[in-house]
C-alpha positions as CSV (number, residue, x, y, z in Angstrom):
1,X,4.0,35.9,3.9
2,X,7.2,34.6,6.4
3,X,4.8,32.8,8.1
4,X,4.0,30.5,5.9
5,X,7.0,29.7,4.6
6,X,7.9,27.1,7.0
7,X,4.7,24.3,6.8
8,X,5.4,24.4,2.7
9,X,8.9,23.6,3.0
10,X,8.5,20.6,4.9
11,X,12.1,20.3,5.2
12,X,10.7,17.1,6.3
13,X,10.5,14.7,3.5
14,X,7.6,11.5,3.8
15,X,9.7,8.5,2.8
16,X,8.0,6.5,0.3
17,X,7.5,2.7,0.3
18,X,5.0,-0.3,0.2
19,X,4.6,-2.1,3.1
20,X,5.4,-5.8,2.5
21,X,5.6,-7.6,5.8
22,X,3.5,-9.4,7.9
23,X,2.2,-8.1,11.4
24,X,1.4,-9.2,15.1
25,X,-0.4,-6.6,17.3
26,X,1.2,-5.3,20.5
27,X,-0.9,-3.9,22.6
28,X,-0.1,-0.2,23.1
29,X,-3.3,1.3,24.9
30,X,-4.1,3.3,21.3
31,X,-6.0,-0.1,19.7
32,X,-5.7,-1.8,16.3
33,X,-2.4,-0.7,15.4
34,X,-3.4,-2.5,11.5
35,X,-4.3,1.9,10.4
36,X,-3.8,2.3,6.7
37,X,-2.4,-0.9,5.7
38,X,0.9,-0.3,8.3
39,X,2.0,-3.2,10.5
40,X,1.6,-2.9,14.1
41,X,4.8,-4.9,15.4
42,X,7.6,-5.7,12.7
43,X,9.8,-9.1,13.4
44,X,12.9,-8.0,11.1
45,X,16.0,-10.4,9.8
46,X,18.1,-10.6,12.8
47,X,22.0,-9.7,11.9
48,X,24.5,-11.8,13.1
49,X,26.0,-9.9,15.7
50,X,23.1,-9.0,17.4
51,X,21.4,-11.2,19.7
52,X,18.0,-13.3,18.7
53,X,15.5,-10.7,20.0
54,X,13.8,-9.2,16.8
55,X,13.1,-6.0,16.1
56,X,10.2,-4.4,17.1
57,X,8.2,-1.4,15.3
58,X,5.2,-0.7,16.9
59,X,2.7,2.9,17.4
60,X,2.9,4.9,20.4
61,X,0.9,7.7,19.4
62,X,-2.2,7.3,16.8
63,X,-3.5,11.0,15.9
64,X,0.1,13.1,16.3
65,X,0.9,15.6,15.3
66,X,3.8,15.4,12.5
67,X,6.5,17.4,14.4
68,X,8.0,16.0,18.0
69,X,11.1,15.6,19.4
70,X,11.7,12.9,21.7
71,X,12.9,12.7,25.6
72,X,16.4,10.8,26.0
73,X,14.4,8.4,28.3
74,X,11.8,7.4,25.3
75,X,8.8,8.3,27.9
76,X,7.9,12.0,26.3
77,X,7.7,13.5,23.1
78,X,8.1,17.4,22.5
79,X,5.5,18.6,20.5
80,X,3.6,20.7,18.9
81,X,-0.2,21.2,20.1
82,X,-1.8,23.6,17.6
83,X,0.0,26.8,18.3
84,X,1.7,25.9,21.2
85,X,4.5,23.5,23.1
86,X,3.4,20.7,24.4
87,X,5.1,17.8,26.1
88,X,3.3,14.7,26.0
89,X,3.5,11.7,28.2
90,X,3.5,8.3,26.2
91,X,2.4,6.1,29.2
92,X,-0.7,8.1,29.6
93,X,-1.5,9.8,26.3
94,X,-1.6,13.2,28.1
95,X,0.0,16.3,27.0
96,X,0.5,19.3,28.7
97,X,1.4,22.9,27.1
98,X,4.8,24.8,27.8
99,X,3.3,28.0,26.3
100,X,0.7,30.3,27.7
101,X,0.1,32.5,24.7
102,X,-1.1,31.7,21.1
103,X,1.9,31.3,18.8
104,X,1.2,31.9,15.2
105,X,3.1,28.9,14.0
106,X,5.1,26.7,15.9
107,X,6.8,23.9,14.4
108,X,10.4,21.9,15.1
109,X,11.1,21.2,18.0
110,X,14.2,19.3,19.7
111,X,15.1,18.5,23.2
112,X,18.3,18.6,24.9
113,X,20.3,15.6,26.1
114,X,19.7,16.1,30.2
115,X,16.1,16.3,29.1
116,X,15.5,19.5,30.8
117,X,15.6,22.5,27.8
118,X,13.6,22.4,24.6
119,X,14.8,24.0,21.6
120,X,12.1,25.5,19.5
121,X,11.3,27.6,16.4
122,X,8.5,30.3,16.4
123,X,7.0,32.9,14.0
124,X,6.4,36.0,15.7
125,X,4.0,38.5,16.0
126,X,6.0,40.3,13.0
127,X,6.2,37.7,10.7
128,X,10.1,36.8,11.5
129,X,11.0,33.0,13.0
130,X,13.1,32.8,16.0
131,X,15.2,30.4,17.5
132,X,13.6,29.8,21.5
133,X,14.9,27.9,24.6
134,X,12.1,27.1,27.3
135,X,12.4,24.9,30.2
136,X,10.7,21.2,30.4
137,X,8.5,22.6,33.1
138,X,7.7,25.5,30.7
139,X,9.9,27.9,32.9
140,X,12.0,31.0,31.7
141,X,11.8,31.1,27.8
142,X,13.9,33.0,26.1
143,X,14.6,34.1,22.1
144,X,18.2,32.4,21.6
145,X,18.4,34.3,17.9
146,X,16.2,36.3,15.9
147,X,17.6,37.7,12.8
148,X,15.7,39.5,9.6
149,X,18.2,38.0,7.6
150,X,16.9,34.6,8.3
151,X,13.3,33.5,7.3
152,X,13.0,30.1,7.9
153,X,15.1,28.0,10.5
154,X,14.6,24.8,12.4
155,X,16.8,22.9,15.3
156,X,17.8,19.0,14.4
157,X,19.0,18.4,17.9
158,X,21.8,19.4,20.1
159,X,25.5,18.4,20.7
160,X,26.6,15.7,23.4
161,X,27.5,18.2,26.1
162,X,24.1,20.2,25.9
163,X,26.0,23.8,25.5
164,X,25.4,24.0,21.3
165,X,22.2,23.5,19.2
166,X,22.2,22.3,15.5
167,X,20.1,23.8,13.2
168,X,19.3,24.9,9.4
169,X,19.4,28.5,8.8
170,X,17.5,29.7,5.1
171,X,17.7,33.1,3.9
172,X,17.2,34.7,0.4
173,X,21.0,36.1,0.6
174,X,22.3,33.3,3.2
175,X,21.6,30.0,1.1
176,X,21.2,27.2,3.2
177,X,23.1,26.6,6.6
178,X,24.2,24.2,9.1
179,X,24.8,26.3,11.8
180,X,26.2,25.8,15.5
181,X,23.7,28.4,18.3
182,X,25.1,28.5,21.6
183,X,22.9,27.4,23.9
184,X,24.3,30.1,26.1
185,X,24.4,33.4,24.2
186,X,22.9,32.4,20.6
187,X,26.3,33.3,19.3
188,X,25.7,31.5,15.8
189,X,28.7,29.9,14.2
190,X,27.9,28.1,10.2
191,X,29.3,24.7,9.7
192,X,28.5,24.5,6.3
193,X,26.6,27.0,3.3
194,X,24.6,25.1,0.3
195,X,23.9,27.9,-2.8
196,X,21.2,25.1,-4.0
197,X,19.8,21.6,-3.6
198,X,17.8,19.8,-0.8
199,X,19.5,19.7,2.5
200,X,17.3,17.3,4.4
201,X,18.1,15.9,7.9
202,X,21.1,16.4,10.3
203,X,22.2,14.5,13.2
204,X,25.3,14.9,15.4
205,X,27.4,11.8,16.1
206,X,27.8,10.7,19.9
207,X,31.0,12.4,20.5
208,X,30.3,15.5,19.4
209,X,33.0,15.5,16.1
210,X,31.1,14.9,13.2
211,X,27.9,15.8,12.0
212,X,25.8,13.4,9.4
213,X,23.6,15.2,6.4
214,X,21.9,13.9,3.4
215,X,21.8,16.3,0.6
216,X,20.3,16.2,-2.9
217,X,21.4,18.2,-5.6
218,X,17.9,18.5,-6.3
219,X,14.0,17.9,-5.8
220,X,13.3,14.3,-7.2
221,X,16.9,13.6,-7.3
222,X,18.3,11.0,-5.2
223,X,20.2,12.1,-3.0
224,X,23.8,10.8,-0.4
225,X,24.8,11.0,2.8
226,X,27.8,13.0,4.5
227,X,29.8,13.9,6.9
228,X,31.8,16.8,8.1
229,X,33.8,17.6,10.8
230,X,32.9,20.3,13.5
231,X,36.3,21.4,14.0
232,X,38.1,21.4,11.0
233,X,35.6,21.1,8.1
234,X,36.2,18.0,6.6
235,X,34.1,16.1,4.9
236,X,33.5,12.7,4.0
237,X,31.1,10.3,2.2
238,X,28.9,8.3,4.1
239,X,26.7,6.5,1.9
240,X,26.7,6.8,-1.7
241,X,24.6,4.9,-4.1
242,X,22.2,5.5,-7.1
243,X,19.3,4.6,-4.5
244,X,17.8,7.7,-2.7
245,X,19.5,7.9,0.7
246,X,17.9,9.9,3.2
247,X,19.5,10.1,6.9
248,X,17.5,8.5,9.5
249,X,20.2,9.4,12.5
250,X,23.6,8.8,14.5
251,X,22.6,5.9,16.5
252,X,23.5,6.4,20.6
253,X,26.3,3.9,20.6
254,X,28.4,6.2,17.5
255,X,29.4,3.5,15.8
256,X,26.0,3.0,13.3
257,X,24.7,5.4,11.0
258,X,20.5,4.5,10.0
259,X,19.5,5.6,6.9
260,X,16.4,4.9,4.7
261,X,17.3,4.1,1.2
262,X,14.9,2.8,-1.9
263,X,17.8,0.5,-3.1
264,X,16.1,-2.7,-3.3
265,X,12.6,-1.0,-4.8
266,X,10.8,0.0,-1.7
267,X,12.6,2.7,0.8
268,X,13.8,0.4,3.9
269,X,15.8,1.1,7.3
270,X,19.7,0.5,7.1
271,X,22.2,0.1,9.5
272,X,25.6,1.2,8.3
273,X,28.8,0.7,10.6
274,X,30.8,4.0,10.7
275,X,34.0,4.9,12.9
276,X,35.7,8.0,12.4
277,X,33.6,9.9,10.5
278,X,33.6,7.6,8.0
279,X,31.9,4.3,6.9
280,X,33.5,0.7,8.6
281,X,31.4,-1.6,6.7
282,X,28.7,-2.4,4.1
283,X,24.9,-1.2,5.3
284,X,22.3,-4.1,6.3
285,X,18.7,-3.7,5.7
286,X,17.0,-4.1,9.2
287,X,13.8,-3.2,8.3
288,X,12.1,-3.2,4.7
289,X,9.1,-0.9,5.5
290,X,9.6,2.4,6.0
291,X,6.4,4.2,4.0
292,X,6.2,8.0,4.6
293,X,8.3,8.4,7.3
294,X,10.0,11.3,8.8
295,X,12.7,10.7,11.5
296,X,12.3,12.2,15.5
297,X,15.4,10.6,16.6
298,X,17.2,8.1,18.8
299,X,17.0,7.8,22.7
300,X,19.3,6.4,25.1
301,X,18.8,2.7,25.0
302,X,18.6,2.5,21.2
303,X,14.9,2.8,20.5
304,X,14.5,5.4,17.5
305,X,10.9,7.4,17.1
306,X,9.9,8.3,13.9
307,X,6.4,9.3,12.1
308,X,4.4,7.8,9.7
309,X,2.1,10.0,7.5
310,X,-1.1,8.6,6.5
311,X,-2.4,11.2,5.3
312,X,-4.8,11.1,1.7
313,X,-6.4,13.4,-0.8
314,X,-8.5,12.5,-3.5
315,X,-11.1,13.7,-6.5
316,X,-14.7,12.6,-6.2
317,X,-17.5,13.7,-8.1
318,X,-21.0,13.9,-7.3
319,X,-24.6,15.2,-9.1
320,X,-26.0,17.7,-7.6
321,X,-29.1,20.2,-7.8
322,X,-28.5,23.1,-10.3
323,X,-30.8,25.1,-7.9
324,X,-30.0,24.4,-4.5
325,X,-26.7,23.1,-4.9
326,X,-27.6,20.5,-3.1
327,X,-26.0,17.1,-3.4
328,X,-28.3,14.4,-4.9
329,X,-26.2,11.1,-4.4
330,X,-23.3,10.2,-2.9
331,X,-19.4,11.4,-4.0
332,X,-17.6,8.7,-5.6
333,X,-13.9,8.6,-6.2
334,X,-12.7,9.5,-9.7
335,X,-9.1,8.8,-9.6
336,X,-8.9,5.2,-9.6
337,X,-5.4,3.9,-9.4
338,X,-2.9,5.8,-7.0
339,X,-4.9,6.1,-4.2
340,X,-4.1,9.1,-1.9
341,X,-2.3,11.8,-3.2
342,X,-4.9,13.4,-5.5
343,X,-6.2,17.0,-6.0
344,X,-7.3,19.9,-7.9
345,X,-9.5,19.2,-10.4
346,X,-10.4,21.2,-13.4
347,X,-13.1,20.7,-15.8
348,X,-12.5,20.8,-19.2
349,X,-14.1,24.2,-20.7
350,X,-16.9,21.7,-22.8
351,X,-17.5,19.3,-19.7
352,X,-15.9,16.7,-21.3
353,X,-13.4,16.2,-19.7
354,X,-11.7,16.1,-15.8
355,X,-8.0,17.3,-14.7
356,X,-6.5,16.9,-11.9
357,X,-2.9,16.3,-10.1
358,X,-2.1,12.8,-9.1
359,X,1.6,12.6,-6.4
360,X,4.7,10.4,-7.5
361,X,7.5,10.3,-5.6
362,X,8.2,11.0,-2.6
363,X,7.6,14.6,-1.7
364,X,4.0,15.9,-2.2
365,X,4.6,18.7,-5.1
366,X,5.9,15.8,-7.7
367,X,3.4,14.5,-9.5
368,X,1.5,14.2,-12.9
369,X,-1.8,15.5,-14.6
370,X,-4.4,13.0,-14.7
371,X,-7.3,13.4,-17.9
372,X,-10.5,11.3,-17.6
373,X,-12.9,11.3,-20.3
374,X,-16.4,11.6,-18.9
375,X,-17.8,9.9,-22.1
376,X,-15.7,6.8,-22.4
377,X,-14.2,6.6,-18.6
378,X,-10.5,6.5,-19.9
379,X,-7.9,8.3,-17.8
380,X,-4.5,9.1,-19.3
381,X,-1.6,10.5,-17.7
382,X,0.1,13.3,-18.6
383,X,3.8,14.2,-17.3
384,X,5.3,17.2,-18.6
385,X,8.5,16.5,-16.5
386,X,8.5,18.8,-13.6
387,X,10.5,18.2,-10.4
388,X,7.6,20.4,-8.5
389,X,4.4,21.1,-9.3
390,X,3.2,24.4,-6.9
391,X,-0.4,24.7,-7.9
392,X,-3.2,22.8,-10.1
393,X,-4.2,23.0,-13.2
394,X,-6.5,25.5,-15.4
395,X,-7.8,24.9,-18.6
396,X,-7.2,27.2,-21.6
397,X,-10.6,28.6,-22.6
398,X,-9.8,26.4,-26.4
399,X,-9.6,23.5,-24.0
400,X,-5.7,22.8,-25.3
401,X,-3.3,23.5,-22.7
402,X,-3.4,23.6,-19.2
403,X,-2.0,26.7,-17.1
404,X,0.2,25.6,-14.3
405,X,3.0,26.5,-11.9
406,X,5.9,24.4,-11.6
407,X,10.0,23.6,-11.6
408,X,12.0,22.1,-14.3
409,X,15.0,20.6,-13.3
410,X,17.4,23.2,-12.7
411,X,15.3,26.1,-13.1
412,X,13.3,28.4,-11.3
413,X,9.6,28.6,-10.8
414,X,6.9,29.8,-14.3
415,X,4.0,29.5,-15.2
416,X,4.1,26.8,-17.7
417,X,1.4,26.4,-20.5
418,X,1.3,22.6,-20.7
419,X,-0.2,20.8,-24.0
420,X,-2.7,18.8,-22.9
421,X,-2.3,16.3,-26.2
422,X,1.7,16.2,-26.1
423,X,2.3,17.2,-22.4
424,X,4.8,19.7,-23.9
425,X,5.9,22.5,-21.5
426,X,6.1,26.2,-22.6
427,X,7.5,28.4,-19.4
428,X,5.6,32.1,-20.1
429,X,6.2,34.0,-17.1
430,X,8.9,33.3,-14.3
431,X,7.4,33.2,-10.7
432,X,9.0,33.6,-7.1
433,X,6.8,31.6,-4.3
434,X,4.6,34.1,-3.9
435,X,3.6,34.8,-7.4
436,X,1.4,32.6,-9.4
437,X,-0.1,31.0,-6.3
438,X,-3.8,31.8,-8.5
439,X,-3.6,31.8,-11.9
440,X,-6.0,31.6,-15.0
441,X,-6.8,32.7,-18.6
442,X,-8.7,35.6,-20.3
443,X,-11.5,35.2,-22.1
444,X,-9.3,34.9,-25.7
445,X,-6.5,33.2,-24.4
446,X,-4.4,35.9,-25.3
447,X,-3.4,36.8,-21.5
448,X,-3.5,35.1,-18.2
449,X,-4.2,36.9,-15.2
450,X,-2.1,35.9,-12.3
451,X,-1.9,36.8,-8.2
452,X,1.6,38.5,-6.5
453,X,0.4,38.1,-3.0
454,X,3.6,40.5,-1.3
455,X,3.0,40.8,2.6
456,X,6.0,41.2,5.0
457,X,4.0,41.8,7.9
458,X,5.4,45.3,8.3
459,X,2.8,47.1,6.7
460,X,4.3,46.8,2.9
461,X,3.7,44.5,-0.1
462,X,-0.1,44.4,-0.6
463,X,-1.4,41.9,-3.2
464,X,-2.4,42.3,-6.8
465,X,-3.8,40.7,-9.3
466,X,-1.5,41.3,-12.7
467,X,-2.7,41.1,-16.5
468,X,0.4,39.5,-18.8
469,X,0.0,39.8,-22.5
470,X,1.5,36.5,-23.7
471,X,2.3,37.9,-27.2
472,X,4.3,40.9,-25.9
473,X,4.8,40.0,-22.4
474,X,4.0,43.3,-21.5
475,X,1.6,43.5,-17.9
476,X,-0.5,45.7,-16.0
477,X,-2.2,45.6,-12.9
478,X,-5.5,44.7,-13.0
479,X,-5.8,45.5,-9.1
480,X,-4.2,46.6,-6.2
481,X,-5.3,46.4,-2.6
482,X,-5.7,49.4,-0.5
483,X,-3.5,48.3,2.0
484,X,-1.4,45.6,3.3
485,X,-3.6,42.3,3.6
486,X,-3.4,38.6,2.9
487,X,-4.8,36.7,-0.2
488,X,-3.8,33.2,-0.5
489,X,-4.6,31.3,-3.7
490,X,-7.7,29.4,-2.4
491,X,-9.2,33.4,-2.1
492,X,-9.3,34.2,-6.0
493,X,-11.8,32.7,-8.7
494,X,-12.3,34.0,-11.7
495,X,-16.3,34.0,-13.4
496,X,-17.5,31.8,-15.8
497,X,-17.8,34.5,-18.4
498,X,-14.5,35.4,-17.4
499,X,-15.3,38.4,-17.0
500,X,-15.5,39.0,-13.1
501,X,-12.9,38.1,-10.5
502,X,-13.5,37.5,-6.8
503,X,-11.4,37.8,-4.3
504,X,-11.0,37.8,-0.8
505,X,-8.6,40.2,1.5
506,X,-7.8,39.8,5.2
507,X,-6.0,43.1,6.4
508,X,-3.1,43.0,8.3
509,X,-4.5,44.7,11.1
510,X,-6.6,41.8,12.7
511,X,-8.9,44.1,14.1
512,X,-10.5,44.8,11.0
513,X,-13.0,43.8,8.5
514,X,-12.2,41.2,6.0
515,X,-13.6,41.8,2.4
516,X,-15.1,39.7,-0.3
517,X,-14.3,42.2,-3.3
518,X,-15.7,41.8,-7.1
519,X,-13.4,43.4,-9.3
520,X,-14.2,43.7,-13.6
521,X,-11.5,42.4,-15.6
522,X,-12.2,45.0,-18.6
523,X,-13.8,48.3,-17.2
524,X,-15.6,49.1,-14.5
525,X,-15.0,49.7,-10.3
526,X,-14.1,47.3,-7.8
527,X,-17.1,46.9,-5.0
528,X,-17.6,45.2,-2.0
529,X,-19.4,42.2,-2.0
530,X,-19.4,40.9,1.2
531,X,-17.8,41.6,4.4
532,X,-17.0,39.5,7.2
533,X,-16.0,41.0,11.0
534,X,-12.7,40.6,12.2
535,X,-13.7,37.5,14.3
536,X,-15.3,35.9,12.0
537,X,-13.9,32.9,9.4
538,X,-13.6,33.9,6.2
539,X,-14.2,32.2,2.7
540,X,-11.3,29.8,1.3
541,X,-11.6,27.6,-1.3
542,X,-13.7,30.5,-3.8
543,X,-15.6,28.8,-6.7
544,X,-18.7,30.2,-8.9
545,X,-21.5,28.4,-10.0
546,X,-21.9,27.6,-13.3
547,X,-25.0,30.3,-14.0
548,X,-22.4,32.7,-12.3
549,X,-25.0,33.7,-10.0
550,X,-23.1,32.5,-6.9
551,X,-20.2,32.2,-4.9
552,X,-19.8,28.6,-2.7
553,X,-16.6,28.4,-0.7
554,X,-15.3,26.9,2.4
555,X,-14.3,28.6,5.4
556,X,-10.8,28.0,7.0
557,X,-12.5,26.9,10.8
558,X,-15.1,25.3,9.2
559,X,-14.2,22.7,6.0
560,X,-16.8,20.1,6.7
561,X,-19.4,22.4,5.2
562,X,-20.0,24.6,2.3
563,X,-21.9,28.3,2.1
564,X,-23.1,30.1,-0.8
565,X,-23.2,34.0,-1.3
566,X,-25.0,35.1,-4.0
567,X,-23.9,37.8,-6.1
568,X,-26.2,40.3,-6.6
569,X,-26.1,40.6,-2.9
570,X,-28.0,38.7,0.2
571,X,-26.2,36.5,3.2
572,X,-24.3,33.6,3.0
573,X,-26.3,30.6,3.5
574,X,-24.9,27.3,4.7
575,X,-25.5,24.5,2.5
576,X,-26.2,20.9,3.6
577,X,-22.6,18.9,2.7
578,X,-22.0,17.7,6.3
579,X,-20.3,14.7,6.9
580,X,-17.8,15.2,4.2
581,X,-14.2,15.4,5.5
582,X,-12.6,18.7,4.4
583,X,-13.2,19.1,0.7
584,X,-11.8,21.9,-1.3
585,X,-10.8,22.6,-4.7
586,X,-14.4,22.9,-5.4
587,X,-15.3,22.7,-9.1
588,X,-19.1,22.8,-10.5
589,X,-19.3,20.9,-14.3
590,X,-20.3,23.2,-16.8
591,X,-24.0,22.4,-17.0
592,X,-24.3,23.2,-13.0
593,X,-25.6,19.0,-12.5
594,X,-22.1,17.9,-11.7
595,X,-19.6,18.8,-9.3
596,X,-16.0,17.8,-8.4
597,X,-13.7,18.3,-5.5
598,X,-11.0,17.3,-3.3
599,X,-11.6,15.7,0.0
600,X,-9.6,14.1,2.5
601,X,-7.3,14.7,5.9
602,X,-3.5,15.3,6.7
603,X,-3.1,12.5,9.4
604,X,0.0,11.3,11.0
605,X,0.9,8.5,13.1
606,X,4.4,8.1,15.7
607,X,6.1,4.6,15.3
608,X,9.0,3.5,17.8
609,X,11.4,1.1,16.2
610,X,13.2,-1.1,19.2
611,X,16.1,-3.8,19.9
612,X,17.7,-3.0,16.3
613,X,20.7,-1.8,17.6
614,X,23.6,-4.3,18.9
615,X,24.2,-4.2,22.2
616,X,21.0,-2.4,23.0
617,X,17.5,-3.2,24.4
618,X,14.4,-1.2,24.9
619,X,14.6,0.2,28.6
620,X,18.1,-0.3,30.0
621,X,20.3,2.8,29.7
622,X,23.5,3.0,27.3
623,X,26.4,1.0,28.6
């Protein structure tokens, strides 16, 4: 499961803040640059050593993709193009891939100072993540370090004189590090080892001495900013504050820091002064919106690329035909306030009642429950407290608790049984990441049933489904699959009656078969439902109908439209839910005339922010 690892962690963090500000469009060749309530061109408080021209924020690239890398001359962006490198020219919206073979997962990228190497990371065909050097012209690519000891890493840009790249290394008996990678021979030298917290972003200053990181002792902390030397290992505070700080970068000229910090309510862009390695002044605010963003990076004359995520998930609900399935009316939202950042809903075991997860803060697995009474209308809240909340909730077949995964602070990962009166937390079973991904009750409430979904991609590890008796804490397996294969959490769904699970497997060997499998909880032989050739999408997103006569899911390629299987055996058969964008989490209401579901996009936006930084204006070269 390596290959996943890397999109969760998001070792990219969306800022959060509100925008505030009034706008002026600039035309940019992409349109209305007014998307999701962002400004298009951003006049900020000019300081008073910098000349009268404002600062400018405006979009160079409308649908991007959330992970680039700028050129030092501002005009191309490194990124990533589904599977592959891509460069992409910002004068003519054209990109053109580096890569002539499908990668599995490509994500950071970062390109180096003369413009002519691109640092990148890459899951390969075994399920490890290298570190990989290609040329700009997508000439002689190479693997610069590969190491089983390492499963996740990603490059945050390269030192002044091109011959070093700066990276984060993860490993389960590594930690977290800042390392140095020659350029050269991938000889691999750590700066710096964290046993725990958030590292976030890195940037090297100008001169190649110091390197700037912001690090949180933990998720939904806030977190500072630091320095260390290269050479010598000393470190220094940058910014400290009871704010969250996150680093932005090392502006070009090495003597200002940009951070984004939440200090006056909304998270803004500050310039701090710095010399040494250490700060030389009080920070200004130079911009006060900064919502969602993740930082790309400086170029040469001072202009600093960053994206915006406008991406948003919500619950709607919508009557349907008990028969067909068929939708009768349109969805309509049921969340109400906090727009955006909703998913997962649950119904309550008596229909009365309608869970789901609603975001706070500002990384995507914080949040709170969210309980609306279909009777009366009224939604409470419900926060237990966790820093992370992994998965959505079930309801306890009582209707009292909820059964979710989730992080305390300072604790690992359990799944919690959450009082859905109280919001009272009781861990029952600790969890690693790839445990508890599906979870739900028995029939008496007496166990839960939960998935360990082990694949290494070297033929080991295949997934189970495990039966924990919450009195003794004793478990069994319920079942095993016959061989390695992957099951991800959208792939189990346990039967009304809970009495029946299904579940889908994808073997490792891609040439064969996929399965939809119907396994007895008590008694009784596993048998094949379903099964789906090796070239073609499989199910995601498993839910039954209410009657438990049949299965409706999603299928990965295909999330603008639902197919249901029935059964007792027959074909899948497409139903008519077109022109929805990408629901999931499918839930049917207990007396099969209701349904619920998230729908919505992951959408990102890529921002430049211009003549901010003394001294410097948008198209001349550094002095």
């Amino acid at each position: 499961m390596r290959r996943a690892i890397g999109i969760l962690v998001l070792g990219v963090v969306a800022l959060s803040g509100c925008s505030s500000e009034g706008s002026r469009s600039v035309d940019t060749g992409e349109g209305d640059l007014l998307a999701a309530g962002i400004p298009g061109a951003v006049a900020a408080t000019v300081p008073a050593d910098q000349d009268s021209t404002p600062l400018v924020a405006r979009r160079v690239w409308a649908d991007a993709t959330p992970f680039a890398s700028p050129f030092p001359d501002g005009r191309y962006l490194a990124h990533a193009a589904g599977p592959h490198l891509a460069v992409r020219d910002l004068r003519t919206g054209e990109s053109r891939l580096l890569t002539d073979k499908s990668l599995w997962q490509l994500e950071y990228s970062s390109v180096s100072p003369d413009g002519e190497l691109i640092a990148y990371s890459w899951w390969n065909d075994a399920g490890g993540i290298e570190l990989r050097v290609i040329g700009v012209d997508g000439s002689q690519p190479r693997v610069l370090y590969s190491d089983e000891s390492v499963t996740w890493l990603a490059p945050h840009g390269w030192s002044p004189d091109g011959e070093n790249i700066l990276a984060v290394f993860t490993g389960e008996e590594r930690g977290r590090e800042i390392v140095l990678v020659s350029a050269k021979d991938g000889a691999v030298r750590v700066v710096k080892t964290f046993d725990s917290g958030v590292l976030r972003e890195l940037s090297f200053a100008p001169d190649g001495e110091f390197i700037a990181y912001d690090w949180r002792p933990d998720r939904g902390v806030p977190g500072d900013i630091f320095a260390i030397d290269v050479d010598g290992g000393r470190e220094t505070t940058l910014v400290q504050h009871p704010a969250d700080d996150v680093l932005l970068g090392w502006a070009p000229d090495g003597g200002h820091l940009l951070f984004a910090s939440d200090r006056t309510g909304t998270m803004g862009a500050w310039l701090l002064p710095v010399a040494g390695g250490e700060a030389n002044g009080e920070p200004r605010l130079i911009k006060p919106d900064m919502w969602r963003v993740m930082p790309l990076g400086f170029t040469r004359d001072g202009s600093f690329f960053y994206t915006v995520t406008t991406s948003a998930w919500d619950v709607y609900m919508a009557k349907l035909d008990p028969e067909t399935s068929a939708l009768v009316d349109a969805p309509t939202p049921a969340t109400g306030r906090f727009v955006g950042g909703n998913g997962g809903p649950r119904w309550s075991p008596d229909g009365r009642y309608l869970a789901w997860r609603s975001q706070r803060g500002d990384h995507p697995r914080q949040g709170v429950f969210m309980i609306r009474s279909l009777e009366t209308g009224e939604t409470r809240e419900l926060d237990p407290g966790f820093i992370e909340i992994s998965r959505f909730p079930g309801w306890s077949p009582d209707g009292s608790a909820l059964l979710v995964k989730a992080r305390e602070e300072g604790s690992g990962s359990y799944l919690f049984r959450v009082d859905v009166q109280t919001g009272a937390a009781e861990p029952l079973v600790q969890v690693d990441t790839y445990e508890g991904r599906w979870a739900d009750w028995s029939a008496d409430g007496r166990s839960i049933y939960y998935s360990i979904e082990y694949y290494d991609g070297e033929g080991g590890g295949s997934p189970r489904i495990v039966t924990r008796d919450l009195e003794s804490g004793s478990e069994v397996v319920l079942y095993r699959a016959p061989e390695p294969a992957l099951m991800g959490p959208g792939n189990v769904a346990l039967s009304p009656d809970r009495r029946k699970l299904a579940l889908y497997l994808a073997p490792e060997d891609t040439t064969k078969a996929s399965s939809l499998m119907l396994v007895p909880v008590v008694g009784g032989t596993p048998r094949e439902l379903h099964r789906f050739a090796s070239d073609a999408p499989g199910p995601s997103n498993l839910t039954w109908t209410p009657d438990g006569r049949h299965l409706v899911y999603t299928t990965f390629w295909d999330a603008a439209g639902l197919w249901r299987l029935p059964v007792e055996g027959g074909v899948p058969e497409r139903l008519g839910w077109e022109g929805m964008d990408k629901q999931r989490d499918i839930r049917f209401h207990p007396d099969g005339q209701r349904i619920a579901f998230t729908a919505g996009g992951y959408a990102f936006e890529i921002w430049v922010m211009e003549d901010f930084l003394p001294g410097y204006r948008a198209g001349e070269e550094t002095r």
